[in-house]
KEGUBA-915441 format. One record per atom (N, C-alpha, C): residue number from 1; residue in one letter; chain; atom name; x, y, z. Coordinates in Angstrom, 3 decimals. Atoms other than C-alpha are relative to their C-alpha. Example, Ala and Ser with C-alpha at 12.3 -4.5 7.8 and 13.67 -1.06 7.14 Angstrom:
2
1;A;A;N;0.890;-1.190;0.000
1;A;A;CA;12.300;-4.500;7.800
1;A;A;C;0.900;1.200;0.000
2;S;A;N;-0.820;-1.190;-0.060
2;S;A;CA;13.670;-1.060;7.140
2;S;A;C;-0.770;1.090;0.730
//
This chain:
191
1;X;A;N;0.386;-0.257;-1.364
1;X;A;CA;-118.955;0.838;158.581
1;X;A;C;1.196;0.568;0.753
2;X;A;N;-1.319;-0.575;-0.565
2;X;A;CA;-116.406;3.162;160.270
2;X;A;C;-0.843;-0.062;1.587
3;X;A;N;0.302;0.052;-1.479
3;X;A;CA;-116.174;2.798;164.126
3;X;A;C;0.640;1.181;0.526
4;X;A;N;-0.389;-1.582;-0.186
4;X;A;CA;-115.434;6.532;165.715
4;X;A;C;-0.150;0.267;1.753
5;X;A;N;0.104;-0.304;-1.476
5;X;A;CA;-114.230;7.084;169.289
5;X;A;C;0.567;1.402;0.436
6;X;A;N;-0.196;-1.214;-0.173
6;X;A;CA;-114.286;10.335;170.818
6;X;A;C;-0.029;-0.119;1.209
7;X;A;N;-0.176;0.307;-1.799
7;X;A;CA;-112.618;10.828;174.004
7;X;A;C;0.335;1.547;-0.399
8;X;A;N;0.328;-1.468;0.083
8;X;A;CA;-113.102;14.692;174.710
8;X;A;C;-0.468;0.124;1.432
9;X;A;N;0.650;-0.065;-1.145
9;X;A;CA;-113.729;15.875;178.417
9;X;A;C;-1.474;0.971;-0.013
10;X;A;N;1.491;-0.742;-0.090
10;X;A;CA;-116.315;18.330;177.870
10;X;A;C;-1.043;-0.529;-0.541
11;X;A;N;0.937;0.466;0.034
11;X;A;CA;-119.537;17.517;178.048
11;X;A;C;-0.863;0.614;-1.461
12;X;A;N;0.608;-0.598;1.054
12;X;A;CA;-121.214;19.903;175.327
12;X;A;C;1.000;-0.582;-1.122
13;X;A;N;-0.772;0.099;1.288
13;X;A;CA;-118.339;18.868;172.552
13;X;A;C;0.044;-0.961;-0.185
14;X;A;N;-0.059;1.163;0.322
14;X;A;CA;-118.963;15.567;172.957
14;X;A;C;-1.555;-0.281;-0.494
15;X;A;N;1.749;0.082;0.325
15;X;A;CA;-122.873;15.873;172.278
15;X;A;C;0.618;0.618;-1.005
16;X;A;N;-0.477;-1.105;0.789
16;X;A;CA;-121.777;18.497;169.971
16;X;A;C;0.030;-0.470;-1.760
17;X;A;N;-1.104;1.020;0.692
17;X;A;CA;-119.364;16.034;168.014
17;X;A;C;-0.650;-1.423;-0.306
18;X;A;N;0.955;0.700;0.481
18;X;A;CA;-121.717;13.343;167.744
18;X;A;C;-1.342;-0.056;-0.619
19;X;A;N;0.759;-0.482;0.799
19;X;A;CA;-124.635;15.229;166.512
19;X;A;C;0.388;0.150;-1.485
20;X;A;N;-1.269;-0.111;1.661
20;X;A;CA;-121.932;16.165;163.597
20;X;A;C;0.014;-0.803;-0.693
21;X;A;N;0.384;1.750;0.806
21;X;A;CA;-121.349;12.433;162.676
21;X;A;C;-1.153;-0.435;-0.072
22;X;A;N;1.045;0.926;0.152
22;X;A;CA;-124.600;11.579;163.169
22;X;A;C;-0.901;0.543;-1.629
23;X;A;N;-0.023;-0.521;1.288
23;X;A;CA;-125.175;14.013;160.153
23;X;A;C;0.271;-0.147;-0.790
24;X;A;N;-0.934;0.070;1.321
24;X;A;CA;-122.848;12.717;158.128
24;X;A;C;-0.501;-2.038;-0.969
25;X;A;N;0.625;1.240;0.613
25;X;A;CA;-123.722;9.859;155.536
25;X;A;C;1.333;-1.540;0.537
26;X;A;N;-1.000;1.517;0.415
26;X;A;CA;-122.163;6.073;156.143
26;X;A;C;0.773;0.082;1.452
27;X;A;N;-0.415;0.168;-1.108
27;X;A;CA;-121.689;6.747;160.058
27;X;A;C;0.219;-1.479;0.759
28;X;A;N;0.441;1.041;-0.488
28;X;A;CA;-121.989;3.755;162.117
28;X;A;C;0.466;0.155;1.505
29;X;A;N;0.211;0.228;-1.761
29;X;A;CA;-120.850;2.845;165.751
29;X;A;C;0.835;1.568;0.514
30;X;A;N;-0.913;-1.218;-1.009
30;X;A;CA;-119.517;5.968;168.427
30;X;A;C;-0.132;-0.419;1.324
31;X;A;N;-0.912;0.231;-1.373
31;X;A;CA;-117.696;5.250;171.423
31;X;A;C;-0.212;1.594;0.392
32;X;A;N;-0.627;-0.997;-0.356
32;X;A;CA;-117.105;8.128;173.896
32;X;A;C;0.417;-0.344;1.317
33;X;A;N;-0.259;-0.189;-0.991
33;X;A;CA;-114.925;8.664;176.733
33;X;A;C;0.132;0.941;0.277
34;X;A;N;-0.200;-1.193;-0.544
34;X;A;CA;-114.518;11.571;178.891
34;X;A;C;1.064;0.128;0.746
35;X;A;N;-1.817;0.149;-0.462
35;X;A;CA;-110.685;11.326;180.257
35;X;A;C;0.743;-1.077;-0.635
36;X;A;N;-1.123;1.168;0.180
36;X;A;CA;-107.862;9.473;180.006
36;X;A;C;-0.374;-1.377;0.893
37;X;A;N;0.448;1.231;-0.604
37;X;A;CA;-109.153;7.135;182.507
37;X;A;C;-0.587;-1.062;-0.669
38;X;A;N;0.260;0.922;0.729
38;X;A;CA;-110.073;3.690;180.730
38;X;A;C;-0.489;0.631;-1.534
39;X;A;N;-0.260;-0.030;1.208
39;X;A;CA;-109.193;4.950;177.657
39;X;A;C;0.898;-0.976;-0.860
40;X;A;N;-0.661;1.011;0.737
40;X;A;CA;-106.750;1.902;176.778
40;X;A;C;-0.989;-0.880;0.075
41;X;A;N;0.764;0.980;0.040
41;X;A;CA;-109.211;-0.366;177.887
41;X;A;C;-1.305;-0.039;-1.318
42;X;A;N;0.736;0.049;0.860
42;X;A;CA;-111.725;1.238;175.408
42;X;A;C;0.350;-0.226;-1.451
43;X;A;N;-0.622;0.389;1.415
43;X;A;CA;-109.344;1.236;172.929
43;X;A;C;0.460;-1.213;-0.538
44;X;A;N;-0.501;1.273;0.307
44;X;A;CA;-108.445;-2.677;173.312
44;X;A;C;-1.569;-0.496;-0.436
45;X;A;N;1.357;0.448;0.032
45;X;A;CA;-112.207;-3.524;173.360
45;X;A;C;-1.031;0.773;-1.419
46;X;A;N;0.783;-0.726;0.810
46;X;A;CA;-113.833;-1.217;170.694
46;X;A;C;1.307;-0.111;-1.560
47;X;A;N;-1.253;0.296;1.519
47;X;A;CA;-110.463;-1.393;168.046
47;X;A;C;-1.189;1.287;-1.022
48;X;A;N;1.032;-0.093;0.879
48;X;A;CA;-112.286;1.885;166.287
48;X;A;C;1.097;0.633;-1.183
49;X;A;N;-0.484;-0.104;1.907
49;X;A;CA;-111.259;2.893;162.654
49;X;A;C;0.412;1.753;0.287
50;X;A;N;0.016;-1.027;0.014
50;X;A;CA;-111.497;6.854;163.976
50;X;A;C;0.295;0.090;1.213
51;X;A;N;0.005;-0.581;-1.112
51;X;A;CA;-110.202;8.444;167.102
51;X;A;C;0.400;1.653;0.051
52;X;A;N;-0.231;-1.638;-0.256
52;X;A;CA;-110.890;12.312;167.839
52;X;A;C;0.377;0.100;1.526
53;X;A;N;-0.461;-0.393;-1.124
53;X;A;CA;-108.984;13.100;170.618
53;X;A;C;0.425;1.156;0.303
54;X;A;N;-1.473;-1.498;-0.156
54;X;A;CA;-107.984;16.021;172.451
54;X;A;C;0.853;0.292;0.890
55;X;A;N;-1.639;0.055;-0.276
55;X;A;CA;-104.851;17.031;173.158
55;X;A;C;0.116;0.263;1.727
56;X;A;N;-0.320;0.553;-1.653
56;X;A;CA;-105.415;17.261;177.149
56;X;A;C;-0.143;-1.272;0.340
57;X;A;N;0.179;1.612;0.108
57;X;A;CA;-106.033;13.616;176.720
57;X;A;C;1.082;-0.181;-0.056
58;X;A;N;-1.539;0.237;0.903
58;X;A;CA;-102.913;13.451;174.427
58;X;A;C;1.077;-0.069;1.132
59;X;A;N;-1.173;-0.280;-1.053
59;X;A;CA;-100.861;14.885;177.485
59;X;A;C;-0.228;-0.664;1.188
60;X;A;N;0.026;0.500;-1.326
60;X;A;CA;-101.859;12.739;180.337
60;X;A;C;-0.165;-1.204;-0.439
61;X;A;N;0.150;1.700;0.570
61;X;A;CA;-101.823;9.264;177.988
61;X;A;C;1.506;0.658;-1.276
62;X;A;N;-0.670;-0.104;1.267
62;X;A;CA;-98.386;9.600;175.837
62;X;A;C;-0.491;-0.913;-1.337
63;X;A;N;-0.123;0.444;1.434
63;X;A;CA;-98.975;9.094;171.923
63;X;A;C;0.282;-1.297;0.152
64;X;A;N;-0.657;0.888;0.208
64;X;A;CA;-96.821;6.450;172.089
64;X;A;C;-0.790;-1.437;0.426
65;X;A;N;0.422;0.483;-0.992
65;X;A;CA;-98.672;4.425;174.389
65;X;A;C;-1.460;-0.378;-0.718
66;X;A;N;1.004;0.393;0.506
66;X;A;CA;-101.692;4.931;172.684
66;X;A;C;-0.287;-0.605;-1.221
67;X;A;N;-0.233;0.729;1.176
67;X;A;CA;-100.771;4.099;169.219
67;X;A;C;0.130;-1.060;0.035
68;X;A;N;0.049;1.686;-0.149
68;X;A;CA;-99.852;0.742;170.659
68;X;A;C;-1.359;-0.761;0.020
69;X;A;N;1.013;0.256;-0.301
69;X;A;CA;-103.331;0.206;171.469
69;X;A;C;-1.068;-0.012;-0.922
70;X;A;N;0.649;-0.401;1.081
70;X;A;CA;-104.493;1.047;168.082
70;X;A;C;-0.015;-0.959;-1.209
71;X;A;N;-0.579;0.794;1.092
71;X;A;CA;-105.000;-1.254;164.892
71;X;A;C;0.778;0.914;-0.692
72;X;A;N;-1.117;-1.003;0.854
72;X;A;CA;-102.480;0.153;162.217
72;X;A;C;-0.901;0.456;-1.167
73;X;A;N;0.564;-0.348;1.666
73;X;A;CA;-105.477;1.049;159.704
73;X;A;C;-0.626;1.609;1.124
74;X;A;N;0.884;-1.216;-0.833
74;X;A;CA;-106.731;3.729;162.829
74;X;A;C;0.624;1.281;-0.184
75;X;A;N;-0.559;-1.688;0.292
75;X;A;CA;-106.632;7.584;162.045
75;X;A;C;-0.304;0.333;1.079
76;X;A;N;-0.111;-1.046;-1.157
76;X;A;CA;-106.183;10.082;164.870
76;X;A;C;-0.315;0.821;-0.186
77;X;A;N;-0.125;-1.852;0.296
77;X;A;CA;-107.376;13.822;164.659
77;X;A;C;-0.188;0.671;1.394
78;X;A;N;0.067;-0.491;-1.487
78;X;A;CA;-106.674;15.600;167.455
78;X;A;C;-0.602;1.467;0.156
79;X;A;N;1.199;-1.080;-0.049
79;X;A;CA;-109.303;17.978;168.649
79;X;A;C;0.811;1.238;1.316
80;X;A;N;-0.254;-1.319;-0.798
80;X;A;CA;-107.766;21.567;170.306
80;X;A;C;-0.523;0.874;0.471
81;X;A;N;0.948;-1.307;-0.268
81;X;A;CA;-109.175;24.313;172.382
81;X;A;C;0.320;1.208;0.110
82;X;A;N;-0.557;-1.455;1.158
82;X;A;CA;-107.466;27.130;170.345
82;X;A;C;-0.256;0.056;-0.940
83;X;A;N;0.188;0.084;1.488
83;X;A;CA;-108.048;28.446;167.467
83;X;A;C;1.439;-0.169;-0.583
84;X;A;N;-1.252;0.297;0.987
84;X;A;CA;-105.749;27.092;164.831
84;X;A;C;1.096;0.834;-1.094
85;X;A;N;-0.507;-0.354;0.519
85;X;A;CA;-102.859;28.411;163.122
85;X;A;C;-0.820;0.153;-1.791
86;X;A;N;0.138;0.127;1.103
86;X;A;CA;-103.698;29.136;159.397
86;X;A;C;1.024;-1.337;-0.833
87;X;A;N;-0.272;1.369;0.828
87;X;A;CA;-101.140;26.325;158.142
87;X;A;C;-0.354;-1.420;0.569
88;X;A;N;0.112;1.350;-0.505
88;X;A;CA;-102.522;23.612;160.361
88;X;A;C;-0.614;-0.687;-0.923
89;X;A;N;0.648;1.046;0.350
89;X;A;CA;-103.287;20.367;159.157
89;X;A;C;-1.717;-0.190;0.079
90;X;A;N;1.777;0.696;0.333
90;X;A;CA;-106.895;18.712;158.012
90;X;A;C;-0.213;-0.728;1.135
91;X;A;N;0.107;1.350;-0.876
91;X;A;CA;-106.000;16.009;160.906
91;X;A;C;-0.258;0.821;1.127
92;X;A;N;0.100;-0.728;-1.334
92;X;A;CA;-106.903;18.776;163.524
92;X;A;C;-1.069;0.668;-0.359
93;X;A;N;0.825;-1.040;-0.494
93;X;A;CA;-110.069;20.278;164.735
93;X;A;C;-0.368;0.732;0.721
94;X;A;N;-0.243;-0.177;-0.879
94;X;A;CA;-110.798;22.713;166.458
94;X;A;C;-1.771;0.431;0.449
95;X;A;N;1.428;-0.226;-0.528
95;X;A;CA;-113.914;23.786;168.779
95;X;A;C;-0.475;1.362;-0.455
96;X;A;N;-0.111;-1.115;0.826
96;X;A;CA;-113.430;27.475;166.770
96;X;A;C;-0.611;-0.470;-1.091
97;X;A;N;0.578;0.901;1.254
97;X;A;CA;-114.699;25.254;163.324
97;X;A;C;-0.779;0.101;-0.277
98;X;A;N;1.257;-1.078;0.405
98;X;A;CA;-117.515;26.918;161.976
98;X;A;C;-0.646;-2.275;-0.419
99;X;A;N;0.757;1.468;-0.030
99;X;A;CA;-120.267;23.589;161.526
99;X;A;C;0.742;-0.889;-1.640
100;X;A;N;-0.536;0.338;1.329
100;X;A;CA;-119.420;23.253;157.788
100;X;A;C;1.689;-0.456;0.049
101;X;A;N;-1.616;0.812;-0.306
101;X;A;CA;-115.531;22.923;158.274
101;X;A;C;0.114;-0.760;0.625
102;X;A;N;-0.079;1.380;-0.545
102;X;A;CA;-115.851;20.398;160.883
102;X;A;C;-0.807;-1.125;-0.711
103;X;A;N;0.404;0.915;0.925
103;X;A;CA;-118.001;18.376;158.611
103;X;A;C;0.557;-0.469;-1.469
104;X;A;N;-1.827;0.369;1.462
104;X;A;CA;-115.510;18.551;155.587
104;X;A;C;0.881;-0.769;0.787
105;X;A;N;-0.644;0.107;0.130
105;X;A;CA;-113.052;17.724;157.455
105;X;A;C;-0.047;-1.512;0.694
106;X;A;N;0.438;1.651;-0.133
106;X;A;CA;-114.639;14.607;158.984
106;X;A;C;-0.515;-0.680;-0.868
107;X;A;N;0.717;1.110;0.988
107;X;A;CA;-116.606;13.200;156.294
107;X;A;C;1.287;-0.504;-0.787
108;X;A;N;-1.345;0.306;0.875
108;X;A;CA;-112.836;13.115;154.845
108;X;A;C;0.267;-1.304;0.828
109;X;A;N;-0.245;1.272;-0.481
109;X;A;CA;-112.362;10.333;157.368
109;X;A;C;-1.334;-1.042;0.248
110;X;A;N;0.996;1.245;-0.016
110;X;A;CA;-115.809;8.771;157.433
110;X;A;C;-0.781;-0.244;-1.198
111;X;A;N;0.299;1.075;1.009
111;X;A;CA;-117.134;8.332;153.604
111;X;A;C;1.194;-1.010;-0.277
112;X;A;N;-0.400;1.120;0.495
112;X;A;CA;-116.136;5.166;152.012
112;X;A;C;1.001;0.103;-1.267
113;X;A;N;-0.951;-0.162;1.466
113;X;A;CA;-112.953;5.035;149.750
113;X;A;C;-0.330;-0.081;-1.165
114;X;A;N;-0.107;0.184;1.201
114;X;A;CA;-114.372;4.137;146.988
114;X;A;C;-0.768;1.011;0.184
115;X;A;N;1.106;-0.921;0.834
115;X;A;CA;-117.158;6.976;146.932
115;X;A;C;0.940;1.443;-0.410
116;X;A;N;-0.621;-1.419;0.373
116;X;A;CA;-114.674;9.648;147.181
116;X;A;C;1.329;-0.454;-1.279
117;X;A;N;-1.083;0.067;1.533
117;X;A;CA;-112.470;7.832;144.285
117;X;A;C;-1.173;0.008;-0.986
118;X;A;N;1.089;-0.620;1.128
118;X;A;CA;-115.906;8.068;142.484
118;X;A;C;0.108;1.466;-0.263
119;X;A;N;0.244;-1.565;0.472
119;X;A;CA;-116.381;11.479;143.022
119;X;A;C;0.826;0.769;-0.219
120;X;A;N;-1.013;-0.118;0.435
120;X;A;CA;-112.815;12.195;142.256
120;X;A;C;0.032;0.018;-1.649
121;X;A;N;-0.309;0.867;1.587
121;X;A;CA;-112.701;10.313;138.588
121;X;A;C;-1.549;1.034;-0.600
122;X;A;N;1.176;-0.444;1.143
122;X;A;CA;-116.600;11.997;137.917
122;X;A;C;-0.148;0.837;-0.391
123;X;A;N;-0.455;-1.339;0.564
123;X;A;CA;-116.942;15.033;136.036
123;X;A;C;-0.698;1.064;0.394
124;X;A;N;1.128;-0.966;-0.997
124;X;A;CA;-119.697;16.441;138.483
124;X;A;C;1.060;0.899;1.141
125;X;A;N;-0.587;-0.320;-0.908
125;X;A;CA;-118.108;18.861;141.378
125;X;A;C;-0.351;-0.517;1.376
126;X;A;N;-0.062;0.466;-1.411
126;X;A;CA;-117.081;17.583;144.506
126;X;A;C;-0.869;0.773;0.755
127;X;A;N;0.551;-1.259;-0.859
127;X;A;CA;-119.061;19.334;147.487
127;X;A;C;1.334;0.976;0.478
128;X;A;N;-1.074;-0.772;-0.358
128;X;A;CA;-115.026;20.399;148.369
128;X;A;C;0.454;0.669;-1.445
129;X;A;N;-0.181;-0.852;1.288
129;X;A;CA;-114.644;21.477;144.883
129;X;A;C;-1.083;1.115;-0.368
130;X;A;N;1.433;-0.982;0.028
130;X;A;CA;-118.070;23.602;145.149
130;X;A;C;0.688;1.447;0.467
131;X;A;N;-0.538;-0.864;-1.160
131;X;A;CA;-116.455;25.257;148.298
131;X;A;C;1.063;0.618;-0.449
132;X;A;N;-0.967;-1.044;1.087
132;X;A;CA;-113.385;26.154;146.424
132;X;A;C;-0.161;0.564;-0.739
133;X;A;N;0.453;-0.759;0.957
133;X;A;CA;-114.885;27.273;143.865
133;X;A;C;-1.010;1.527;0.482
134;X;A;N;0.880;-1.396;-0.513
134;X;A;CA;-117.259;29.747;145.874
134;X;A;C;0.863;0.719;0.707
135;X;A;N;-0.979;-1.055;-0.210
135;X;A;CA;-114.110;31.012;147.014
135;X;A;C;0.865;0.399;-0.433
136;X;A;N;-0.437;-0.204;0.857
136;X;A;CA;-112.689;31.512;144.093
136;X;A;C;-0.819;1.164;-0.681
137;X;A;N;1.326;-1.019;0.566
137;X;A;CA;-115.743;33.422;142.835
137;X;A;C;-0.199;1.048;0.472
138;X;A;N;0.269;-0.901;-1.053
138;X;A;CA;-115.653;35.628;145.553
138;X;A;C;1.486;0.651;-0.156
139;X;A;N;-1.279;-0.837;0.150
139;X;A;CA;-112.142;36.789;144.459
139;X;A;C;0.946;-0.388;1.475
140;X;A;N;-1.137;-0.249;-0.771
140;X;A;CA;-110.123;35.446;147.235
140;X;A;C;0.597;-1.090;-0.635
141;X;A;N;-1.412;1.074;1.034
141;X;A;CA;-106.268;33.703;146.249
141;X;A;C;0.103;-0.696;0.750
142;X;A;N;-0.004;1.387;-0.345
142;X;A;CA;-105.480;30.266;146.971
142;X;A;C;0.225;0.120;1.696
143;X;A;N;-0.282;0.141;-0.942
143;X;A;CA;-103.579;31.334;150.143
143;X;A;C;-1.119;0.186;1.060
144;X;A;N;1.504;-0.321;-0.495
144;X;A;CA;-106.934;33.081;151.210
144;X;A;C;-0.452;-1.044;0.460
145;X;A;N;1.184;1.729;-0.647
145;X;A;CA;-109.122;29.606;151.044
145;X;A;C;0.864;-0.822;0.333
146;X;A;N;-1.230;0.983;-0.668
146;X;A;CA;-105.865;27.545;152.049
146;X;A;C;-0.515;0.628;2.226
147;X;A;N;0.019;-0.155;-1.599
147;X;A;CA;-106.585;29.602;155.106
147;X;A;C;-0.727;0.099;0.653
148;X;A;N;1.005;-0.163;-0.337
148;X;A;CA;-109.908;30.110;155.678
148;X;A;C;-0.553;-1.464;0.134
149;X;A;N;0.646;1.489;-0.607
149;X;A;CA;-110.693;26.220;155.316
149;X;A;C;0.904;-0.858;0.649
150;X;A;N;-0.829;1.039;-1.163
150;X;A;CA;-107.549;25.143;157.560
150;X;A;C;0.580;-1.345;-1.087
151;X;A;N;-0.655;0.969;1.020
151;X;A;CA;-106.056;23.426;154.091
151;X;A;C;1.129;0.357;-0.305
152;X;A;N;-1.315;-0.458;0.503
152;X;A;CA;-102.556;23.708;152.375
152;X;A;C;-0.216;1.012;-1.100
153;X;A;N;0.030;-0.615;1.107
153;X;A;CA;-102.187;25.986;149.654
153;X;A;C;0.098;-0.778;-1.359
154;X;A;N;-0.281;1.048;1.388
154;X;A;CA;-100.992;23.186;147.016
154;X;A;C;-1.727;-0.791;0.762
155;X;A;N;0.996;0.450;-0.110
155;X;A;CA;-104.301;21.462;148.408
155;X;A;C;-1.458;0.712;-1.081
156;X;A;N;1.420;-0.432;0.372
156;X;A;CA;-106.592;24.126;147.166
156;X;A;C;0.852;0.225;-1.773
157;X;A;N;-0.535;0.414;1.034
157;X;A;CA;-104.297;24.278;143.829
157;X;A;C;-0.865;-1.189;-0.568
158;X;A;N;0.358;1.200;0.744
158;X;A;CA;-104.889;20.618;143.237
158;X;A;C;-1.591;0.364;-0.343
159;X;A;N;1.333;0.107;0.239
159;X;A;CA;-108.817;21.210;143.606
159;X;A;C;-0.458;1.508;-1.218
160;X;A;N;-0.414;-0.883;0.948
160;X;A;CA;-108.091;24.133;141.510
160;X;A;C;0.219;-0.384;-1.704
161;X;A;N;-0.226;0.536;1.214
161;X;A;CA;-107.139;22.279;138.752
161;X;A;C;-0.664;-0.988;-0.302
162;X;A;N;0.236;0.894;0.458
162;X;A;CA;-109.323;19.705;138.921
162;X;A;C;-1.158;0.466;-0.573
163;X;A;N;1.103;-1.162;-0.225
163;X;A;CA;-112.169;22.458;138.851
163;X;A;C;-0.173;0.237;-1.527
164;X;A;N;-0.348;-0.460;1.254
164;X;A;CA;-110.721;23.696;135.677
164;X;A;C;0.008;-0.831;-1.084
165;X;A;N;0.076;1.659;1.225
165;X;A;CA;-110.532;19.938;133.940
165;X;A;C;-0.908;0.097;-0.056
166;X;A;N;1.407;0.774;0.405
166;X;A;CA;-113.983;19.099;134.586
166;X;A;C;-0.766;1.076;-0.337
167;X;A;N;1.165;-0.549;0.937
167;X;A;CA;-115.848;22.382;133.457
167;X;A;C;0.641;0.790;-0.896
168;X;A;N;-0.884;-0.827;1.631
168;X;A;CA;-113.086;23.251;130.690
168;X;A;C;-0.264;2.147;0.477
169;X;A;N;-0.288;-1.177;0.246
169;X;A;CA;-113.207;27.034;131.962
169;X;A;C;1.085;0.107;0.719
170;X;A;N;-1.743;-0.694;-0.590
170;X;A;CA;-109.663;28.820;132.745
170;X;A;C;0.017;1.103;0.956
171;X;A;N;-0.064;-1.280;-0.554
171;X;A;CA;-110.435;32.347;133.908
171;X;A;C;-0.879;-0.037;1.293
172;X;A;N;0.667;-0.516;-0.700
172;X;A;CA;-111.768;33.651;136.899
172;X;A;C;-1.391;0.389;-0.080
173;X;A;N;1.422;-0.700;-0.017
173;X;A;CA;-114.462;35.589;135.718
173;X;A;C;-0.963;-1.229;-0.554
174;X;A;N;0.552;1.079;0.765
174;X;A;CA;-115.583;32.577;133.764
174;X;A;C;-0.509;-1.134;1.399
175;X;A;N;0.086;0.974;-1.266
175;X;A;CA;-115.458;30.546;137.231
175;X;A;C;-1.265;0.330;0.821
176;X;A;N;0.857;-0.890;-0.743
176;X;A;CA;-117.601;33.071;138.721
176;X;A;C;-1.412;0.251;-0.766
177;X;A;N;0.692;0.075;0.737
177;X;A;CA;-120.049;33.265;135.950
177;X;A;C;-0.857;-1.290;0.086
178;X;A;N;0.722;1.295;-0.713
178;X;A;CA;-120.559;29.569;136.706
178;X;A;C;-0.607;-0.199;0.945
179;X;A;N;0.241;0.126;-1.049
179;X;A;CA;-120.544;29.629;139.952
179;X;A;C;-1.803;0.664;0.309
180;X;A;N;1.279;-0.710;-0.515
180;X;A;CA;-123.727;32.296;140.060
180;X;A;C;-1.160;-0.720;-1.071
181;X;A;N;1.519;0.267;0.546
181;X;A;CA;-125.669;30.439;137.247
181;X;A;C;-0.090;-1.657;0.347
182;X;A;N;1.012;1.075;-0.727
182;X;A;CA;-125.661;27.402;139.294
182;X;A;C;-0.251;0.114;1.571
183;X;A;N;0.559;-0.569;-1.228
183;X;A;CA;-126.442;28.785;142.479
183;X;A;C;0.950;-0.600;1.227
184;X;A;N;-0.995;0.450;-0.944
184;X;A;CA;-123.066;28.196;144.471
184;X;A;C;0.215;1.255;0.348
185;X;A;N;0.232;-1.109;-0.538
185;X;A;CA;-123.019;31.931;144.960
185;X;A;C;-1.302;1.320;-0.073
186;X;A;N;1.769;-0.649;0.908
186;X;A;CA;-125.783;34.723;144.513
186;X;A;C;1.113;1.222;-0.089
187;X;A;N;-0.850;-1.195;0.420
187;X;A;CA;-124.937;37.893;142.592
187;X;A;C;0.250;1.006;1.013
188;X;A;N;0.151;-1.006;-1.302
188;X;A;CA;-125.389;40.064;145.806
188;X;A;C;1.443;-0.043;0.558
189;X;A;N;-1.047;0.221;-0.718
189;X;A;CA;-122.252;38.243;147.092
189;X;A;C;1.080;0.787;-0.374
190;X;A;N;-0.958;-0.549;1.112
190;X;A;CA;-120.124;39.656;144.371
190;X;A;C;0.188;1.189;0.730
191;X;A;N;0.078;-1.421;0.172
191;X;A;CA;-118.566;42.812;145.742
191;X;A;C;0.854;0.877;-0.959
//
């Protein structure tokens, strides 16, 4: 049961942003505030496991201040209203985040540890190993999907290699061959 507070002033990104989670499997409680205003108080009273915050929040409540207020198992991702650098972090979203990338990059903080050390260890593809892989298929290089899904480059590596363990092929074209005869891309895509 993850508890998920979203303090966000705008009104649409907070509907927005909870439609999102409410999508996502193994949700449970959502908090929201809309300023900094009794935002410690929500945070002494609610103690949640997730806080998306954004960073005009951030600047009129120092970090510091708020982390106190936080158990020590609580993740932060702080939500921006720019689009993001290509090397930014997973722990940042932004309101630019096409639906699919903001749902990767939350379900990373709201399934359950053990399902994603299941689907780690099993020899089926991840849904983030799918996604790499359909952009692999599509001929773009690591730095490409490092940048297009707002990941590291050694990130899409690792899923790179794990890609390559579990369906024993090496090559590209071989990746891509897969990819279209299980319907993670269609041949049309191919240019």
């Amino acid at each position: 049961m993850i508890r998920i507070l979203i303090a966000e002033p705008s009104y649409i990104l907070r509907k927005g942003l909870i439609q999102l989670i409410n999508e996502l499997p193994d949700t449970s409680e959502i908090e929201v505030v809309g300023s900094h205003l009794g935002l410690i108080e929500v945070l002494n009273h609610f103690s949640p496991d997730l806080v998306i915050l954004n960073t005009s929040i951030a600047v009129a409540i120092p970090m510091e201040e708020i982390k106190i207020h936080l158990p020590d198992t609580s993740k932060i991702i702080h939500l921006i209203n720019t689009p993001l650098p290509p090397d930014s972090t997973s722990q940042q979203i932004s309101i630019y985040d096409s639906k699919l990338v903001l749902q990767e990059k939350l379900s990373h903080y709201i399934k359950p540890e053990q399902v994603h050390d299941d689907e780690e260890n099993s020899e089926e593809l991840t849904s983030r190993e799918k996604l790499i892989l359909k952009h692999v298929a599509l001929g773009q290089t690591n730095k490409e999907i490092a940048s297009s899904l707002f990941i590291s480059t050694h990130t899409v590596i690792s899923h790179r290699k794990n890609i390559t363990r579990k369906l024993d092929i090496k090559s590209v074209s071989g990746l891509t061959v897969y990819a279209i005869l299980n319907g993670i891309i269609k041949m049309e895509d191919i240019s």
